[in-house]
PDB file as gemmi writes it, atoms N, CA and C in Angstrom:
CRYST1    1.000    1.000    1.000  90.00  90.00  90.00 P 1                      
ATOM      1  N   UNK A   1     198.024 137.948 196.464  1.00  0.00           N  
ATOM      2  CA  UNK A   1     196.625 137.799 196.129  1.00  0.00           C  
ATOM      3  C   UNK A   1     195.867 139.036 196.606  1.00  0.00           C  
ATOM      4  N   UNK A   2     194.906 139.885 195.628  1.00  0.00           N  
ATOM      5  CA  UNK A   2     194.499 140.729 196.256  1.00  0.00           C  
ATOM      6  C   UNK A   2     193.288 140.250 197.231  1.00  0.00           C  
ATOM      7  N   UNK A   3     192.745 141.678 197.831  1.00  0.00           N  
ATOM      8  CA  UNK A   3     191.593 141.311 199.244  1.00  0.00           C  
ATOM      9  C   UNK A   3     190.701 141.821 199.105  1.00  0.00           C  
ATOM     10  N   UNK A   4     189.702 141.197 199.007  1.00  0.00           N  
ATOM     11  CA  UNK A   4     188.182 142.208 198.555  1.00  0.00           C  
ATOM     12  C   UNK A   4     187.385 141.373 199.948  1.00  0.00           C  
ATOM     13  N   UNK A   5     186.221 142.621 200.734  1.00  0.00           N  
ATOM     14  CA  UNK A   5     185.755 142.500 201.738  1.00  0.00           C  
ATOM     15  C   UNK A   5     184.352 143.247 200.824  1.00  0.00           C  
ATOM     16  N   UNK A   6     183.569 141.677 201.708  1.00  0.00           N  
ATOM     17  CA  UNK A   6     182.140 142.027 201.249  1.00  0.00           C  
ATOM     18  C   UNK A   6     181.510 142.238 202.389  1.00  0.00           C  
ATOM     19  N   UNK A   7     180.583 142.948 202.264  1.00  0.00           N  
ATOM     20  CA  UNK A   7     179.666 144.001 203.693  1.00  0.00           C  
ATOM     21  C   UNK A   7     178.273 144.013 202.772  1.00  0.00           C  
ATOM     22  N   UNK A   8     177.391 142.598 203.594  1.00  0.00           N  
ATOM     23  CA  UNK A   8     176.198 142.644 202.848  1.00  0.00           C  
ATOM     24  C   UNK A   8     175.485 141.994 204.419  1.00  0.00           C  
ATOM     25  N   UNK A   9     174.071 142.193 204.501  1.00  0.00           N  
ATOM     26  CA  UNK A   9     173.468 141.855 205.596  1.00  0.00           C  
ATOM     27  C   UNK A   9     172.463 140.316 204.844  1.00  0.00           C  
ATOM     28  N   UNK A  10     172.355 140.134 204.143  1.00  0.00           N  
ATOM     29  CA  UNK A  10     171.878 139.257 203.018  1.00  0.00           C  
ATOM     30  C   UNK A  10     172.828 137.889 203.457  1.00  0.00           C  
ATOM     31  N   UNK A  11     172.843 136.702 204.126  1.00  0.00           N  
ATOM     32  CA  UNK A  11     173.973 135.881 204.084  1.00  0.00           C  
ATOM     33  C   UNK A  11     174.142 134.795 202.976  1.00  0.00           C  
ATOM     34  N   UNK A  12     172.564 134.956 202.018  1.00  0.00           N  
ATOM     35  CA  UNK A  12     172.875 134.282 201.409  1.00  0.00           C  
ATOM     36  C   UNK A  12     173.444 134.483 199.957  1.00  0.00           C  
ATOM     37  N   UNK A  13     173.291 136.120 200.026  1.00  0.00           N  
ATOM     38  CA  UNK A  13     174.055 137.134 199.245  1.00  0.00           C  
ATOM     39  C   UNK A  13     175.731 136.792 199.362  1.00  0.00           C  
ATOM     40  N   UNK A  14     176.240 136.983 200.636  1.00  0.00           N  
ATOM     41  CA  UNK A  14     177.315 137.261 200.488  1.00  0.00           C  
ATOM     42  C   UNK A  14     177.999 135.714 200.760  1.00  0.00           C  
ATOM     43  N   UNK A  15     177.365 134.934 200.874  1.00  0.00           N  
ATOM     44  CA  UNK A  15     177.639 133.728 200.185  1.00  0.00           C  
ATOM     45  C   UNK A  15     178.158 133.224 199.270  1.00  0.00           C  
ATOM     46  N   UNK A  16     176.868 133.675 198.574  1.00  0.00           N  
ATOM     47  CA  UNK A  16     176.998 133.227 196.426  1.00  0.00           C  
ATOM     48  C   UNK A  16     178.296 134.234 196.202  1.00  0.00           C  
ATOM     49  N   UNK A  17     178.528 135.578 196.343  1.00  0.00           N  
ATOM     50  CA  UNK A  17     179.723 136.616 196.146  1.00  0.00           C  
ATOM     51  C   UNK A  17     180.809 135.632 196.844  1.00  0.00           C  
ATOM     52  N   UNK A  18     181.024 135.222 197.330  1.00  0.00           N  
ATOM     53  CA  UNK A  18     182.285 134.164 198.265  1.00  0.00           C  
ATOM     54  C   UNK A  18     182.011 133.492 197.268  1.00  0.00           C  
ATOM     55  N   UNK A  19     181.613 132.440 197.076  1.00  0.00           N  
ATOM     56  CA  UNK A  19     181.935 131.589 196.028  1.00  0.00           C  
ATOM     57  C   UNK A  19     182.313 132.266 194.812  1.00  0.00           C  
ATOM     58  N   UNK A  20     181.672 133.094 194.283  1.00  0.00           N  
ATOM     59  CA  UNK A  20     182.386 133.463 192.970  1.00  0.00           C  
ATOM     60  C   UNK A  20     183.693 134.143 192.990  1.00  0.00           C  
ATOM     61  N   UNK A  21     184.189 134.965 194.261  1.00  0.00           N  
ATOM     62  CA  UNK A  21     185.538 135.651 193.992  1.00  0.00           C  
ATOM     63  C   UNK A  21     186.469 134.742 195.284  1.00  0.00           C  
ATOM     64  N   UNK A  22     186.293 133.579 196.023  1.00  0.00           N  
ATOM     65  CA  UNK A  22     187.265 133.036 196.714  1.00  0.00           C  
ATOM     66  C   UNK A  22     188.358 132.088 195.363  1.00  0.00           C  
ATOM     67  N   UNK A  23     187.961 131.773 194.463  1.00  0.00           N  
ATOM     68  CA  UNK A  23     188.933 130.911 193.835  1.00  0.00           C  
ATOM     69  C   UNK A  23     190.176 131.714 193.267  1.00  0.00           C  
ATOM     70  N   UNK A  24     190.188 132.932 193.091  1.00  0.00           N  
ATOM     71  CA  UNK A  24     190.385 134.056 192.686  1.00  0.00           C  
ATOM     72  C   UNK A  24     191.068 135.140 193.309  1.00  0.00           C  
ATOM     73  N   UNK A  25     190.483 135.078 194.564  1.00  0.00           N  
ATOM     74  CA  UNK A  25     190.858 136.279 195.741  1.00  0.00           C  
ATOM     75  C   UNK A  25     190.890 135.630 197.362  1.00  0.00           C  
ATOM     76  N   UNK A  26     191.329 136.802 198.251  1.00  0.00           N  
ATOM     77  CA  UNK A  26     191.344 136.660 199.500  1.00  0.00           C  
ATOM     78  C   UNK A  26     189.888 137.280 199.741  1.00  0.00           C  
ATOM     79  N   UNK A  27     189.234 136.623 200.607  1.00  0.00           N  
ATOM     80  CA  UNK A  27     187.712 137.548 200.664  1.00  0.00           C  
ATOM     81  C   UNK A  27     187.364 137.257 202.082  1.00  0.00           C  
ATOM     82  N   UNK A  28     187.231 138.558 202.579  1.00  0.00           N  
ATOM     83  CA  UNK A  28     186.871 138.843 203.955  1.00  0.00           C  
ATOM     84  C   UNK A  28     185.254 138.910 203.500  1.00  0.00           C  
ATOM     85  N   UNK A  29     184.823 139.084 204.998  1.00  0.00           N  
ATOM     86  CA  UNK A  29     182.736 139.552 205.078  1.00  0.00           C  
ATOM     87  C   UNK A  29     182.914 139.807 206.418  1.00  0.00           C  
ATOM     88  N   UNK A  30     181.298 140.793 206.260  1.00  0.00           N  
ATOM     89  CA  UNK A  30     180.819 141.679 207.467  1.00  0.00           C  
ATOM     90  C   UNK A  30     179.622 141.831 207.175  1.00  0.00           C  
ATOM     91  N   UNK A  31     178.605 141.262 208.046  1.00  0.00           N  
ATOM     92  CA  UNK A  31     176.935 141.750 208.077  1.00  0.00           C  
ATOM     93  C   UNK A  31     176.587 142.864 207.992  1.00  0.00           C  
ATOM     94  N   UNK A  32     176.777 143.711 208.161  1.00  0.00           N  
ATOM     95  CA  UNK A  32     176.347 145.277 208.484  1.00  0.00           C  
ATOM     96  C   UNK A  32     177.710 146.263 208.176  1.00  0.00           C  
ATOM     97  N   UNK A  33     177.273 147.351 208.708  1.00  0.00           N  
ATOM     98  CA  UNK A  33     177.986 148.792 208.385  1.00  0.00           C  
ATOM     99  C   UNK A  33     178.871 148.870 209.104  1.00  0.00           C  
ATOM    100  N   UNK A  34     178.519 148.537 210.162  1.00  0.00           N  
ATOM    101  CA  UNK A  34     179.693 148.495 211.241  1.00  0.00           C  
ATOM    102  C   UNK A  34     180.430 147.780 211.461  1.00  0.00           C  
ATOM    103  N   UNK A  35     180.095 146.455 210.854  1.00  0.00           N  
ATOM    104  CA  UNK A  35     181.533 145.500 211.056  1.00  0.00           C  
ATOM    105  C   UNK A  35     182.251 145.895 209.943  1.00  0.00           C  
ATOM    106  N   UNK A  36     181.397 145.690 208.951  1.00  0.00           N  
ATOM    107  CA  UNK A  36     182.091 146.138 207.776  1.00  0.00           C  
ATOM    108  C   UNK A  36     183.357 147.246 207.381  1.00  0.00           C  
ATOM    109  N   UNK A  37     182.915 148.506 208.506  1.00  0.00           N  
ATOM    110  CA  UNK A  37     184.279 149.543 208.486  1.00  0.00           C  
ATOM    111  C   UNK A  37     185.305 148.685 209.348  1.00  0.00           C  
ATOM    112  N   UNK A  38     184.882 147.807 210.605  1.00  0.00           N  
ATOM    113  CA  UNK A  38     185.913 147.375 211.543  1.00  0.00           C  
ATOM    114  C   UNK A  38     186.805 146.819 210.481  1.00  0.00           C  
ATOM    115  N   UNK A  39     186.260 145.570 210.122  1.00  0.00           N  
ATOM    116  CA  UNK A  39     186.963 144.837 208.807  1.00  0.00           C  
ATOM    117  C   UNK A  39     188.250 145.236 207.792  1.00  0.00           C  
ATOM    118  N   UNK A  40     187.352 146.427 207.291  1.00  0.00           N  
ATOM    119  CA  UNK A  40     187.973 146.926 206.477  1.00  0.00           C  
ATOM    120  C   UNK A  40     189.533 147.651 207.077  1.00  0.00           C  
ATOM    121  N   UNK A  41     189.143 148.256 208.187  1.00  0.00           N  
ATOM    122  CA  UNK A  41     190.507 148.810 209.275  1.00  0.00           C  
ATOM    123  C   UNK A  41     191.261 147.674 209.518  1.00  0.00           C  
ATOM    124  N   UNK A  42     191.020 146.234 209.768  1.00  0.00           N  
ATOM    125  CA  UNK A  42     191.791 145.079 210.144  1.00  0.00           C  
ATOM    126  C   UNK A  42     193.114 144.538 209.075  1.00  0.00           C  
ATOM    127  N   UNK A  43     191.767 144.750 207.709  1.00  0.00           N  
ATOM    128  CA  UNK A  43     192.392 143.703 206.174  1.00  0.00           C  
ATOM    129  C   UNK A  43     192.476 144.623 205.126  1.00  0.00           C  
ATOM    130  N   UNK A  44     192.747 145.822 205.374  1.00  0.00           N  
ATOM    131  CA  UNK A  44     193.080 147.333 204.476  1.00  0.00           C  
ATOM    132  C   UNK A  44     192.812 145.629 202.413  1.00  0.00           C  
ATOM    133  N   UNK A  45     191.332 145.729 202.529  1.00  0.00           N  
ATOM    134  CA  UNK A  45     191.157 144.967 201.148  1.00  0.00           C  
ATOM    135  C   UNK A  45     191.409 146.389 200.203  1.00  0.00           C  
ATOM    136  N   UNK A  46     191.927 145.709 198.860  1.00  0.00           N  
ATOM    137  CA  UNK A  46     192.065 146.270 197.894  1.00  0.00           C  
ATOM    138  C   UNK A  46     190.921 146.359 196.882  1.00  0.00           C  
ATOM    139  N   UNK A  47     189.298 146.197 197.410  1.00  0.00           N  
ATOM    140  CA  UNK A  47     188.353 146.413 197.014  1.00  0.00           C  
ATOM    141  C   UNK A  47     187.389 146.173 198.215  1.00  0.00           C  
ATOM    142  N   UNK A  48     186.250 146.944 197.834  1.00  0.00           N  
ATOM    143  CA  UNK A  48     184.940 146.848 199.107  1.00  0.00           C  
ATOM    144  C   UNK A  48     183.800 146.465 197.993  1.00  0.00           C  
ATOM    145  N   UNK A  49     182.608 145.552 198.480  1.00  0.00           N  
ATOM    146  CA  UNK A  49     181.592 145.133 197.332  1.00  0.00           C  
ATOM    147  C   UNK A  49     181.126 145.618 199.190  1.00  0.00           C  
ATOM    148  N   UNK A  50     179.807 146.727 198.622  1.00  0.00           N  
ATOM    149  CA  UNK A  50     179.085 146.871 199.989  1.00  0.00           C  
ATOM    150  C   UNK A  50     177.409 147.002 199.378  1.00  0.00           C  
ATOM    151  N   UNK A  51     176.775 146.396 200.368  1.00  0.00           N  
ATOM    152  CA  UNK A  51     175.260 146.383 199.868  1.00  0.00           C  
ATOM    153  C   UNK A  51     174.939 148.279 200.560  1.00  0.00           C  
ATOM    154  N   UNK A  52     173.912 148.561 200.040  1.00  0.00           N  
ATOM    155  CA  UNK A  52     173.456 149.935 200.326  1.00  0.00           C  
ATOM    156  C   UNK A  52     172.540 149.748 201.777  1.00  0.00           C  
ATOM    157  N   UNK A  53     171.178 148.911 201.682  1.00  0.00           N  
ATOM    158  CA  UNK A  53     170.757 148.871 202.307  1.00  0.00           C  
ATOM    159  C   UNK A  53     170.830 147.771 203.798  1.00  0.00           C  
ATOM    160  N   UNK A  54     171.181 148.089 204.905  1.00  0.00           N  
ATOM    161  CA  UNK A  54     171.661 147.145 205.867  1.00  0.00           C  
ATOM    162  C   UNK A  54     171.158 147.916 206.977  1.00  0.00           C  
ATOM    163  N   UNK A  55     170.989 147.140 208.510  1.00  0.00           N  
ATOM    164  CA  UNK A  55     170.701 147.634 209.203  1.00  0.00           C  
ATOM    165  C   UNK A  55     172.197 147.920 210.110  1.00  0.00           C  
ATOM    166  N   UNK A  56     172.090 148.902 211.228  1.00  0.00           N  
ATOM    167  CA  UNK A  56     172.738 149.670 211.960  1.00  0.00           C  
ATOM    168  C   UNK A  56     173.816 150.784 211.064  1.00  0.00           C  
ATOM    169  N   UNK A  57     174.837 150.208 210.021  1.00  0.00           N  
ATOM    170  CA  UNK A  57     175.145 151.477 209.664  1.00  0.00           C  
ATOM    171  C   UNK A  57     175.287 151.603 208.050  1.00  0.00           C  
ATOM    172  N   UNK A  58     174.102 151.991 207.555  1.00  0.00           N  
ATOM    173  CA  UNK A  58     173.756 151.597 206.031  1.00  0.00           C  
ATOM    174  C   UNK A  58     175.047 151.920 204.806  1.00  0.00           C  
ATOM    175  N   UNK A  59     174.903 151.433 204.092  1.00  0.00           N  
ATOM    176  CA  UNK A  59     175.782 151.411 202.712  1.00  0.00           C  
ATOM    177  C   UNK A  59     176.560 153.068 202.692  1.00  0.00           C  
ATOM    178  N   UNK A  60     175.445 153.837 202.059  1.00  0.00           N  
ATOM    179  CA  UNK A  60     175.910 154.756 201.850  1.00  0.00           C  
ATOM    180  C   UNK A  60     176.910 155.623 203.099  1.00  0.00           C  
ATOM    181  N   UNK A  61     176.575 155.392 204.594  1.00  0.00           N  
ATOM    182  CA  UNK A  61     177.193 155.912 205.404  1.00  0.00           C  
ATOM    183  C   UNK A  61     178.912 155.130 205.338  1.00  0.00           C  
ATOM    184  N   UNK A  62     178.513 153.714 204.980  1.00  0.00           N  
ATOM    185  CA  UNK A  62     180.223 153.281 204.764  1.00  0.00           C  
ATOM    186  C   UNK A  62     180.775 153.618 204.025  1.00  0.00           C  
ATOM    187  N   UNK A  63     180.194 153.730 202.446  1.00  0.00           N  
ATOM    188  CA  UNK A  63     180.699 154.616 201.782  1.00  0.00           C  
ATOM    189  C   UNK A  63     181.684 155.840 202.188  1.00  0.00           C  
ATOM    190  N   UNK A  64     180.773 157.084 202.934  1.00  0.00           N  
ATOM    191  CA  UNK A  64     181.540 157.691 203.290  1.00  0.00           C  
ATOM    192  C   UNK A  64     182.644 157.585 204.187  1.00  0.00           C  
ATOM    193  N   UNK A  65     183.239 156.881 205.329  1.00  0.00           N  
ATOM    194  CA  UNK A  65     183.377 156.192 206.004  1.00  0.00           C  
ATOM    195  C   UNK A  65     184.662 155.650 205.235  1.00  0.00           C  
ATOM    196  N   UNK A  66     184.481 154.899 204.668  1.00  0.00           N  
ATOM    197  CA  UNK A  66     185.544 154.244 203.835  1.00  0.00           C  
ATOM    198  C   UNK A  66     186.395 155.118 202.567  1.00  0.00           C  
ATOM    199  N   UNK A  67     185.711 156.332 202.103  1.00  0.00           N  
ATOM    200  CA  UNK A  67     186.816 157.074 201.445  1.00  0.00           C  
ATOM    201  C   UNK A  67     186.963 158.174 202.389  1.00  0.00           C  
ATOM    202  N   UNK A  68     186.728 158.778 203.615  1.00  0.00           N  
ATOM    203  CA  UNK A  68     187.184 159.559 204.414  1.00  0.00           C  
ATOM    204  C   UNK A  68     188.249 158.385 204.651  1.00  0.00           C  
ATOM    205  N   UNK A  69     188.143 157.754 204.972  1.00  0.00           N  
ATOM    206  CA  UNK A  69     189.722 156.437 205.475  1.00  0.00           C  
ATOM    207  C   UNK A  69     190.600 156.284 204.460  1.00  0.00           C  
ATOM    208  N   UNK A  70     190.271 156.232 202.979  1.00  0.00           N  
ATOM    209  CA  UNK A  70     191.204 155.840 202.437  1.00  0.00           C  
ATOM    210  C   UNK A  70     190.492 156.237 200.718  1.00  0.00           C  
ATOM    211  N   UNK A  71     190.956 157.616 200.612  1.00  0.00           N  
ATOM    212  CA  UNK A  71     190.587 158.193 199.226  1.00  0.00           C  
ATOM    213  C   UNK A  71     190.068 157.290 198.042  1.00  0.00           C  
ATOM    214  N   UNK A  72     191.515 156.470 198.221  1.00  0.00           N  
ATOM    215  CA  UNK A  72     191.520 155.960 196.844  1.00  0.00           C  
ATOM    216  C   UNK A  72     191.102 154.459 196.513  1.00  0.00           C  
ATOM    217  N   UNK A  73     190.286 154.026 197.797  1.00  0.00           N  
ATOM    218  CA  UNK A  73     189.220 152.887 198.040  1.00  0.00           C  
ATOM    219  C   UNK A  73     188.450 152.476 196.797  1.00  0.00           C  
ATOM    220  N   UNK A  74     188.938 151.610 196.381  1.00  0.00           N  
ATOM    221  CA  UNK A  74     187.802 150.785 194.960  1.00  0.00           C  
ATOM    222  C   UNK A  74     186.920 150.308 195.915  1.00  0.00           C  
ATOM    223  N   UNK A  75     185.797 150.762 195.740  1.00  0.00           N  
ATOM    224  CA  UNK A  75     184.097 150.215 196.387  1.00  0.00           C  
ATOM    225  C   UNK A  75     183.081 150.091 195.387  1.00  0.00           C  
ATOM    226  N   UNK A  76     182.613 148.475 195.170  1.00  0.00           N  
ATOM    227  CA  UNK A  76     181.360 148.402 194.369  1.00  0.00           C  
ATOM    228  C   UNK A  76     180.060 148.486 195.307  1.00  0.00           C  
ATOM    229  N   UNK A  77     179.395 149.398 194.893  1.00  0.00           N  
ATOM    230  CA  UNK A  77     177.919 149.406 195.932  1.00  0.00           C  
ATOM    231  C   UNK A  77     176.808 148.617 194.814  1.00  0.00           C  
ATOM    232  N   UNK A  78     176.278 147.695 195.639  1.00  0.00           N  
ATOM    233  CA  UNK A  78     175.300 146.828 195.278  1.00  0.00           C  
ATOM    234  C   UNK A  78     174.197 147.394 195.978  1.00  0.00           C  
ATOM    235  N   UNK A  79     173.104 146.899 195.401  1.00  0.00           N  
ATOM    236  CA  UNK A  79     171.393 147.208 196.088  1.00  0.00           C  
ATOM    237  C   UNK A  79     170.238 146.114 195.440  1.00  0.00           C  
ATOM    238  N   UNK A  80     169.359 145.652 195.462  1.00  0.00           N  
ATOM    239  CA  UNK A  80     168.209 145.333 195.477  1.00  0.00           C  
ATOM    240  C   UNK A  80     166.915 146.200 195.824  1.00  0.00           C  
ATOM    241  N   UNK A  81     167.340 147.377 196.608  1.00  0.00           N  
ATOM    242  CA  UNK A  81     166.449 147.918 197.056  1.00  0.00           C  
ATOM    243  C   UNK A  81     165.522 148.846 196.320  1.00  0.00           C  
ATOM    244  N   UNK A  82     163.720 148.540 196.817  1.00  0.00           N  
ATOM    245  CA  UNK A  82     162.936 149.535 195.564  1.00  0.00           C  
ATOM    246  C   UNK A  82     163.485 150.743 195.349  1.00  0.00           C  
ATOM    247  N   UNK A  83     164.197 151.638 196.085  1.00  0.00           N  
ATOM    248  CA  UNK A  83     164.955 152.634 195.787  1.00  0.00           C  
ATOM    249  C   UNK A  83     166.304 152.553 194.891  1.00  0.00           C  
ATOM    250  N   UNK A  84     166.941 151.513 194.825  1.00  0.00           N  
ATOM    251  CA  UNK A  84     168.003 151.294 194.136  1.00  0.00           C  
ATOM    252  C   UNK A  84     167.511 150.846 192.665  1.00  0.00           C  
ATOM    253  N   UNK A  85     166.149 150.575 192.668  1.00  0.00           N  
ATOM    254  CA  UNK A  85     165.696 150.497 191.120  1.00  0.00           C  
ATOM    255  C   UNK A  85     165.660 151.679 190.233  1.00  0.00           C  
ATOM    256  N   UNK A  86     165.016 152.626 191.225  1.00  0.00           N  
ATOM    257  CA  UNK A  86     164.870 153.650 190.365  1.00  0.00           C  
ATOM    258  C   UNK A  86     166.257 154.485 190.575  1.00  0.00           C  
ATOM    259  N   UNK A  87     167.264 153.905 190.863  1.00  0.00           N  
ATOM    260  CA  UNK A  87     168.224 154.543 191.002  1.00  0.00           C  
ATOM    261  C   UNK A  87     168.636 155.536 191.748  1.00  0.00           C  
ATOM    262  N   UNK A  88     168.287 155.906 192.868  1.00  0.00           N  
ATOM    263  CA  UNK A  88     168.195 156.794 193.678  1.00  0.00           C  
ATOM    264  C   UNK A  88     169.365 156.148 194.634  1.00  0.00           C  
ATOM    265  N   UNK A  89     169.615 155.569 195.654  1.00  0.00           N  
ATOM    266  CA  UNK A  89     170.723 154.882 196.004  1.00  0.00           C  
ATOM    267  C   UNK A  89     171.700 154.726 195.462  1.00  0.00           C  
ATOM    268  N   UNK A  90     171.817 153.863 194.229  1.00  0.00           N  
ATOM    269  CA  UNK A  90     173.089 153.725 193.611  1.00  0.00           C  
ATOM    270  C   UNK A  90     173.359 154.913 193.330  1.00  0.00           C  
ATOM    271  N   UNK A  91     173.152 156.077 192.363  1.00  0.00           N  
ATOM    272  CA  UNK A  91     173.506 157.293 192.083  1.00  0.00           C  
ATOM    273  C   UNK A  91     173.951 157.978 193.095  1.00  0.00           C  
ATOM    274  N   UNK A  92     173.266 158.175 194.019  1.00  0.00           N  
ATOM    275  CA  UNK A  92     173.914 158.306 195.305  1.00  0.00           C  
ATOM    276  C   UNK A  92     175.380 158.092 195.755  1.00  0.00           C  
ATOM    277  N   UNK A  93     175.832 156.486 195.836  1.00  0.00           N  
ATOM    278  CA  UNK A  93     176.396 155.698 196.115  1.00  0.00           C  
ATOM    279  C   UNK A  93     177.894 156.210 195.290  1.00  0.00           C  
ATOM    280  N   UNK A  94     177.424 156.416 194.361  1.00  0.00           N  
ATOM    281  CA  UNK A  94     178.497 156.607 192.988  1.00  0.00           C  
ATOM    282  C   UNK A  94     178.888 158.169 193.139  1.00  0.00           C  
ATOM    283  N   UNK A  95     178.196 158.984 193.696  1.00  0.00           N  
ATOM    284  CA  UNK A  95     178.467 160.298 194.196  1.00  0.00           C  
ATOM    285  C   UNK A  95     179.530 160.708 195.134  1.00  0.00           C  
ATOM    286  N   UNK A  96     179.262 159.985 196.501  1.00  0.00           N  
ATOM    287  CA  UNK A  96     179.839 160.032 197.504  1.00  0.00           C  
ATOM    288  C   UNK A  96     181.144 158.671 197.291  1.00  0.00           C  
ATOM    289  N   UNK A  97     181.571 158.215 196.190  1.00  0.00           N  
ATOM    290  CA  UNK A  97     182.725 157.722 196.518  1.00  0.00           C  
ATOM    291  C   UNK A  97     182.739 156.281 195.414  1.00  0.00           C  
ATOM    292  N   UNK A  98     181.566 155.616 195.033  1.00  0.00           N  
ATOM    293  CA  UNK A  98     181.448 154.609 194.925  1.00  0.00           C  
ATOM    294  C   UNK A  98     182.034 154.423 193.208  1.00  0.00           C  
ATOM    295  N   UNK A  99     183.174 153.493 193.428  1.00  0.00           N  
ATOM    296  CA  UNK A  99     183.658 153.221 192.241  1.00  0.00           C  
ATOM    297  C   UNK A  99     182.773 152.572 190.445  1.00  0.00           C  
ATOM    298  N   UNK A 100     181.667 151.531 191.434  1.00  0.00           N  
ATOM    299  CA  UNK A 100     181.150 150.948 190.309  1.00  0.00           C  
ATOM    300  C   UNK A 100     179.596 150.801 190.927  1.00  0.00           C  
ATOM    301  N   UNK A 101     178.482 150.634 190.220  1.00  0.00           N  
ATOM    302  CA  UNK A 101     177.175 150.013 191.627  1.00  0.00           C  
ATOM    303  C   UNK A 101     176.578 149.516 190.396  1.00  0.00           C  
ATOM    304  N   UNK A 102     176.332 148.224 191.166  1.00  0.00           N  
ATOM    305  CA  UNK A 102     175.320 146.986 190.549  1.00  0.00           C  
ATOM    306  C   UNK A 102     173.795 146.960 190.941  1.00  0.00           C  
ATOM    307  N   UNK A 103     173.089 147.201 190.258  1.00  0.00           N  
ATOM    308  CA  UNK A 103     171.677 146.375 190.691  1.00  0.00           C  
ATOM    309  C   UNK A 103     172.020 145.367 190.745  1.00  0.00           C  
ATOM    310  N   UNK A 104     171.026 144.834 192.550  1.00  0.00           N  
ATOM    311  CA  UNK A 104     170.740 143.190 192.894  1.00  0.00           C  
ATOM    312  C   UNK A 104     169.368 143.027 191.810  1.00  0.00           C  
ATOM    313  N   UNK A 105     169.069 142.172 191.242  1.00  0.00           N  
ATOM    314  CA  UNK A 105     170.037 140.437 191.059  1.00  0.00           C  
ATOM    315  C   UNK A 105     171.075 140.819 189.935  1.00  0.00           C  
ATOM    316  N   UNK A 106     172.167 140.164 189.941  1.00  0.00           N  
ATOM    317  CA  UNK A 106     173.204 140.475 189.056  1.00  0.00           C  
ATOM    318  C   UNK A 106     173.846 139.114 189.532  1.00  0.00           C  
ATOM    319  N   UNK A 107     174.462 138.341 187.966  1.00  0.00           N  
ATOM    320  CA  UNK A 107     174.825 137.515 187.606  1.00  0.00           C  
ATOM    321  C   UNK A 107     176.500 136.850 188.000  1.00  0.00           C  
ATOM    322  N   UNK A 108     176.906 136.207 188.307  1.00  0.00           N  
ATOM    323  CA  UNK A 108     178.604 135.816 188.738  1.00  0.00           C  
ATOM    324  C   UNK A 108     179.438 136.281 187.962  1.00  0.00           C  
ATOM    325  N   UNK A 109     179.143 136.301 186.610  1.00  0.00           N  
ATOM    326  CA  UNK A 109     180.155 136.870 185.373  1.00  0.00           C  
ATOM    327  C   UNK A 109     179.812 138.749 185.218  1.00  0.00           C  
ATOM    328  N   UNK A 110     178.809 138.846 185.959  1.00  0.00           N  
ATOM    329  CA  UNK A 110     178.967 140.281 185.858  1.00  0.00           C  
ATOM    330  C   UNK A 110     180.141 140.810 187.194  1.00  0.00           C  
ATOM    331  N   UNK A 111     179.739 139.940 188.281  1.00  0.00           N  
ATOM    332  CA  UNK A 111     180.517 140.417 189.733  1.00  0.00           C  
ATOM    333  C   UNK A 111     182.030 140.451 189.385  1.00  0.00           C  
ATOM    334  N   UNK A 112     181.848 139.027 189.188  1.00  0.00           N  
ATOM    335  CA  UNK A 112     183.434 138.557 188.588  1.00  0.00           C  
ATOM    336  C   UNK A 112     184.729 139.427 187.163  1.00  0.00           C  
ATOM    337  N   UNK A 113     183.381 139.987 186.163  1.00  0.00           N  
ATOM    338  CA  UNK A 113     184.277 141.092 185.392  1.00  0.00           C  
ATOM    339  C   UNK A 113     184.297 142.034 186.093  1.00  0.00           C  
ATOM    340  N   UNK A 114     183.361 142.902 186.492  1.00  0.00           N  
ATOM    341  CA  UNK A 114     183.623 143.975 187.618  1.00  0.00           C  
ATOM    342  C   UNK A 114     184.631 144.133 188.328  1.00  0.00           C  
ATOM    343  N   UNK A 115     185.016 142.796 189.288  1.00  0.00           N  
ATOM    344  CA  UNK A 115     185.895 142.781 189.837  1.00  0.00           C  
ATOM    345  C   UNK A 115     186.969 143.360 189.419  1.00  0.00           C  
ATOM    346  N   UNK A 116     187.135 141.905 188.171  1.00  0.00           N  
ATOM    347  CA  UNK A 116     188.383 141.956 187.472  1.00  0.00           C  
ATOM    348  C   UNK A 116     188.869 143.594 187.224  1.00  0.00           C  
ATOM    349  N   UNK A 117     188.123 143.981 186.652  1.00  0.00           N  
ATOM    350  CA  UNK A 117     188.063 145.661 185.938  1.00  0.00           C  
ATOM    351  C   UNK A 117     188.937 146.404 187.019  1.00  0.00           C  
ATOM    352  N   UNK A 118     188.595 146.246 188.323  1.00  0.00           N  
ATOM    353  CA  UNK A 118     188.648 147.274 188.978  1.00  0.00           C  
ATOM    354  C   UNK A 118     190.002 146.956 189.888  1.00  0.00           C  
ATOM    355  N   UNK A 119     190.213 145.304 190.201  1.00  0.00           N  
ATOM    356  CA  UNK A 119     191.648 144.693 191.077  1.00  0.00           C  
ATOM    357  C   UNK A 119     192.442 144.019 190.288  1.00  0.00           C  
ATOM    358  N   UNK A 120     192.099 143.933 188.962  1.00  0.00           N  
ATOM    359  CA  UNK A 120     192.928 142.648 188.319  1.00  0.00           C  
ATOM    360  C   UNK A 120     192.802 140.916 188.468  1.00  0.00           C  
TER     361      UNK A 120                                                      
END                                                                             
């Protein structure tokens, strides 16, 4: 079964994301930036869904973080943030490493093909 680790500070975010990819997958979580790299070093997941904006060590810094660790890291970066509207974050995000990035709010069948797309 593959392992996708979600790193969102949102709990009721990474909630609804647990429900849609546990029937499906192994799914780790981490509040922040920093658990989120610990995590990821523990359960080497075969995908990262990471929110951009979080407090102590933000999205984009895991980003980097996570393909300095491991090149070839599938990472979806998610956001909500007024900056992630106008696209400034995600573009970002997708620069420094990021495989796919969703604007928050985004739907279960979008997370869930995404997924699929990217782990099978």
């Amino acid at each position: 079964m593959k392992t996708i680790l979600l790193v969102d500070d949102d709990d009721d975010a990474r909630r609804s994301m647990r429900r849609v990819l546990e029937s499906s997958y192994e799914v780790h979580e981490a509040r922040d930036g920093r658990l989120g790299f610990e995590r990821f070093r523990e359960v080497s997941p075969d995908l990262v869904v990471c929110d951009l904006v979080m407090p102590d060590v933000e999205g984009i810094e895991l980003i980097r973080k996570l393909v300095a660790a491991r090149p070839s890291v599938r990472i979806i970066a998610v956001s909500g943030s007024p900056h992630a509207s106008g696209g400034h974050y995600l573009e970002m995000a997708a620069v420094l490493g990021a495989t796919r990035v969703l604007p928050k709010p985004f739907d279960a069948h979008t997370l869930l093909d995404t997924v699929r797309e990217l782990v099978g």
